[in-house]
C-alpha positions as CSV (number, residue, x, y, z in Angstrom):
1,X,-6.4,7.3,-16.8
2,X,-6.8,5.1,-13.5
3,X,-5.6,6.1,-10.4
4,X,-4.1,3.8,-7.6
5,X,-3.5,3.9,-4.2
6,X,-2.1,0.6,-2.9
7,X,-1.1,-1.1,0.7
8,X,2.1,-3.2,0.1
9,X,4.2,-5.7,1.6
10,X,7.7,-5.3,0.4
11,X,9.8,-9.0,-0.9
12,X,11.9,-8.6,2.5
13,X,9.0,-7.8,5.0
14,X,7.9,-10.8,3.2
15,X,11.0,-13.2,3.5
16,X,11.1,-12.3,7.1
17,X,7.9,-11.9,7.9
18,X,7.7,-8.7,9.0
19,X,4.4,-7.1,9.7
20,X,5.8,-3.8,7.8
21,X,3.3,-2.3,4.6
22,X,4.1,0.3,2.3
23,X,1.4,2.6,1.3
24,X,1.6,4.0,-2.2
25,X,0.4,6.3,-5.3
26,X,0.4,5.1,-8.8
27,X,-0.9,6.1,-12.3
28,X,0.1,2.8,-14.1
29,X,-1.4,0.2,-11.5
30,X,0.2,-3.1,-11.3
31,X,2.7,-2.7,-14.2
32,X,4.6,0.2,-11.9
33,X,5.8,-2.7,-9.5
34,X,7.3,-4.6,-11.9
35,X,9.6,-1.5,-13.4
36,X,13.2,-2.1,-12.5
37,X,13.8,1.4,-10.8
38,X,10.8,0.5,-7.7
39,X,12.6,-3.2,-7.4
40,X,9.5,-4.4,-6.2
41,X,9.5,-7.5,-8.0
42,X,9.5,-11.1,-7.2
43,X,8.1,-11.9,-3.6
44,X,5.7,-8.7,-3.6
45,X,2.7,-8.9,-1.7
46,X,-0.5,-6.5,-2.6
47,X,-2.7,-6.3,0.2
48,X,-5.0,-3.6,-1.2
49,X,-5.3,-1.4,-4.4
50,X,-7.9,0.7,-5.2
51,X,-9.1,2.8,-8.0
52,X,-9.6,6.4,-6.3
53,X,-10.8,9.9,-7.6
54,X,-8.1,12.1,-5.8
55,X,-5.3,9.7,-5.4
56,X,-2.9,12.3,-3.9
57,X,-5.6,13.5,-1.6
58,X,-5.9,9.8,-0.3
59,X,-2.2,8.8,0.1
60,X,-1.9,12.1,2.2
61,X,-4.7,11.0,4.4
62,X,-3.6,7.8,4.7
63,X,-0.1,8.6,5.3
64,X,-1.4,10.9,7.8
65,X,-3.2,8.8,9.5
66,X,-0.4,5.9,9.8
67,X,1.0,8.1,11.0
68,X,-1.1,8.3,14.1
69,X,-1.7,5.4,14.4
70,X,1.1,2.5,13.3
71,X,5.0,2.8,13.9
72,X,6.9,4.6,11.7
73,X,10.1,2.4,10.4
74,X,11.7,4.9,8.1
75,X,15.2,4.1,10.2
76,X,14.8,0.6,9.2
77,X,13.5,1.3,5.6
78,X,14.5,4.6,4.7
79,X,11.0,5.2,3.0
80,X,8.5,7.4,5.3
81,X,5.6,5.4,3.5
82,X,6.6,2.1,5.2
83,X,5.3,1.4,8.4
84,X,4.5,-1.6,11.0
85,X,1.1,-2.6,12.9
86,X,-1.5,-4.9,12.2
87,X,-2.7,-5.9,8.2
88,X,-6.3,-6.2,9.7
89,X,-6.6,-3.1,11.3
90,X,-4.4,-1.0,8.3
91,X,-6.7,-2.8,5.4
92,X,-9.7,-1.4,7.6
93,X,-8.2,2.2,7.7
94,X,-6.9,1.5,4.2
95,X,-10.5,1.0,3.0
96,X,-12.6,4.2,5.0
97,X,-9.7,6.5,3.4
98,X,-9.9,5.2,0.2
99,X,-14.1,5.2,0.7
100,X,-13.8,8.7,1.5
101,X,-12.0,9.6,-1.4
102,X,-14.5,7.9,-4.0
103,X,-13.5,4.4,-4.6
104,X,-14.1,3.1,-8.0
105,X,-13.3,-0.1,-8.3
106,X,-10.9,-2.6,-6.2
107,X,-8.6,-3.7,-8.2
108,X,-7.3,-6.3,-5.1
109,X,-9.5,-7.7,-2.4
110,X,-8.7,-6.5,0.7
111,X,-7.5,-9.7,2.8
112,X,-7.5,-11.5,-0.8
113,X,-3.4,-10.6,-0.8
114,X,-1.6,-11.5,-4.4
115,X,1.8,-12.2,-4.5
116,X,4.1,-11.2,-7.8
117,X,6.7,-14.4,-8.4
């Protein structure tokens, strides 16, 4: 079974253009965001999402480490996964986490972002 972490751009960070990203765990890669419970749906932007070895291990890093260094915008979003900076600098940390943590394959291109319509 392949394991995911991702860096996400929400429908309505999207719409607005917000510079706000979503960092995430899955088990089911691309099919999760299109489950009706995670409403991520139409308008969803992948910026990154990488096949890992210890996926939980690497979304605690990561999360830790946003946490450091981008805002936090869990009063806007009510998710503390969600936070704002710059795409270029997060797909950078996104990638030396995810490096660290035994990259398999990248399922997206970092900077090579796919939209679901």
């Amino acid at each position: 079974m392949f394991r995911y972490i991702y860096l996400i751009r929400r429908r309505e960070h999207v719409r607005l253009n917000e510079n706000i990203y979503k960092i995430g765990l899955t088990f089911q890669g691309i099919k999760e965001f299109n489950k009706p419970e995670f409403d991520y749906g139409n308008g969803l932007e992948i910026n990154s999402m990488l096949i890992v070895d210890d996926v939980i291990g690497a979304k605690d890093e990561l999360k830790h480490l946003f946490k450091a260094k981008y805002a936090s915008v869990k009063e806007q979003t009510g998710d503390d996964d969600c936070f704002a900076g710059n795409i270029n600098e997060m797909l950078l940390d996104f990638k030396e986490v995810a490096e660290s943590n035994k990259v398999y394959h990248q399922y997206y291109e970092p900077n090579m972002c796919q939209c679901l319509r």
